[in-house]
N, C-alpha and C positions, 0 to 999 in steps of 0.2 A: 834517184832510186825508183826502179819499178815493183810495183805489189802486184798480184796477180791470186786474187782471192776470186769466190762467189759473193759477190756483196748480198745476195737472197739470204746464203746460210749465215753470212755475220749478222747483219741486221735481227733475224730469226734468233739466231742464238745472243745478244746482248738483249734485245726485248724478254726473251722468256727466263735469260739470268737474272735481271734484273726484276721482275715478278716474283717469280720464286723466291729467291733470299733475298730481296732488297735492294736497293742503289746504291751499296758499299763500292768502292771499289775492289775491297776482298773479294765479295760477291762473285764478279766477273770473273776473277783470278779460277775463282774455280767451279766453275761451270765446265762438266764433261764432257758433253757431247750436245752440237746444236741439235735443237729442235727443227722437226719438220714443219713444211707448211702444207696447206693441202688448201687448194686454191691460189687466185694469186692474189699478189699484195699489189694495189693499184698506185700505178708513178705516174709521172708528169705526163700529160692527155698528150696525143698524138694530131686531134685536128680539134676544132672551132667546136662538135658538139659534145666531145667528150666521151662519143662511142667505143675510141679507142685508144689505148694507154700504155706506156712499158710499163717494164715493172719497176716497183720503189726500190729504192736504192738507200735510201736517209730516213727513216723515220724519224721525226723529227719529237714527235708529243705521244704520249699514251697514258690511259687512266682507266681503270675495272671497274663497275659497280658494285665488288666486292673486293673484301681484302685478302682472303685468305679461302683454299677450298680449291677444286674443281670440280665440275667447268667455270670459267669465269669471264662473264660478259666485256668484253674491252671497247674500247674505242681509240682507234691511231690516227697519228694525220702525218702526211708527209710535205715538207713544206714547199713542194712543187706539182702539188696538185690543185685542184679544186673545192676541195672536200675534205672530208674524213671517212676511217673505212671501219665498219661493222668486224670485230674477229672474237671470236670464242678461243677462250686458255684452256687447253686440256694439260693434264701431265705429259710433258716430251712433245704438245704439238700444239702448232697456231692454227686453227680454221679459218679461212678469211672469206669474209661475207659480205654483205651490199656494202655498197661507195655511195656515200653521205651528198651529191654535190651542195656548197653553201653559197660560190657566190657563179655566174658564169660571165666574168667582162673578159674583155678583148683589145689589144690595143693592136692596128697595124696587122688585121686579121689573124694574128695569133694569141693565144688564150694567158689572160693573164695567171700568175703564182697567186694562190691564198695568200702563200708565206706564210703559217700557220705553223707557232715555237711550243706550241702545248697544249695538251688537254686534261680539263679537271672534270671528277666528277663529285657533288654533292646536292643536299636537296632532293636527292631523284632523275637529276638531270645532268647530261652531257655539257662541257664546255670547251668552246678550242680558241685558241689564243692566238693573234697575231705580230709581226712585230711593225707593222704599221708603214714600213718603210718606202721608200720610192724603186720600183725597182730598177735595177744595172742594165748597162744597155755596153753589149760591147762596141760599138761604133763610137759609143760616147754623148750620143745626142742626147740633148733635154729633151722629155717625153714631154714636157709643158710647152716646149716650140714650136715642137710639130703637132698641138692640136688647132 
């Protein structure tokens, strides 16, 4: 089976459903029309220093310093970046703002995933999550071989 979507507009329109009314999956169900974004949403880096990126496709984690209101301060992460990325919630739009980077390794001169499955926010402060794993290697090599 082929899909042939904007992964920008779904990504966009499940993140600001999911905001708005909640993580139901009712929620989703009715969500009208995606939200715009205005900026872009930063994906997996394109070279070693991170200057340049496509765009996300997965957001993976996201958390507001508020719960309810606009505007409202967010923080996302996609779990094939570097980083997490700065976006403000308006009603009907995402602004997306500075990329967070947190770690910068490299293995085999290309840049490793955070792999980053969440972000929480309390206390005042951002948190993003990972899930700690080795990453996949299509060839199949042990990355622990070849150091």
């Amino acid at each position: 089976m082929t899909w042939s979507i904007d992964s920008r507009k779904l990504s966009a329109s499940l993140v600001a459903a999911c905001l708005a009314v909640g993580w139901s999956g009712a929620a989703l169900a009715q969500a009208p029309q995606p939200w715009t974004i205005q900026g872009k949403l930063t994906g997996k880096p394109k070279n070693l220093e991170g200057s340049e990126s496509k765009n996300s496709k997965d957001v993976s984690g996201i958390a507001c310093a508020t719960e309810s209101g606009f505007p409202r301060l967010c923080l996302i992460a996609d779990d094939e970046t570097q980083g997490a990325q700065i976006i403000i919630l308006q009603d009907g739009k995402l602004i997306a703002g500075d990329f967070v980077r947190l770690i910068d390794d490299s293995f085999v001169g290309k840049p490793l995933e955070l792999d980053a499955e969440g972000v929480a926010f309390a206390g005042g402060a951002f948190y993003v999550i990972g899930s700690h794993g080795r990453p996949r290697h299509e060839s199949g090599v042990d990355a622990a071989a070849e150091v």
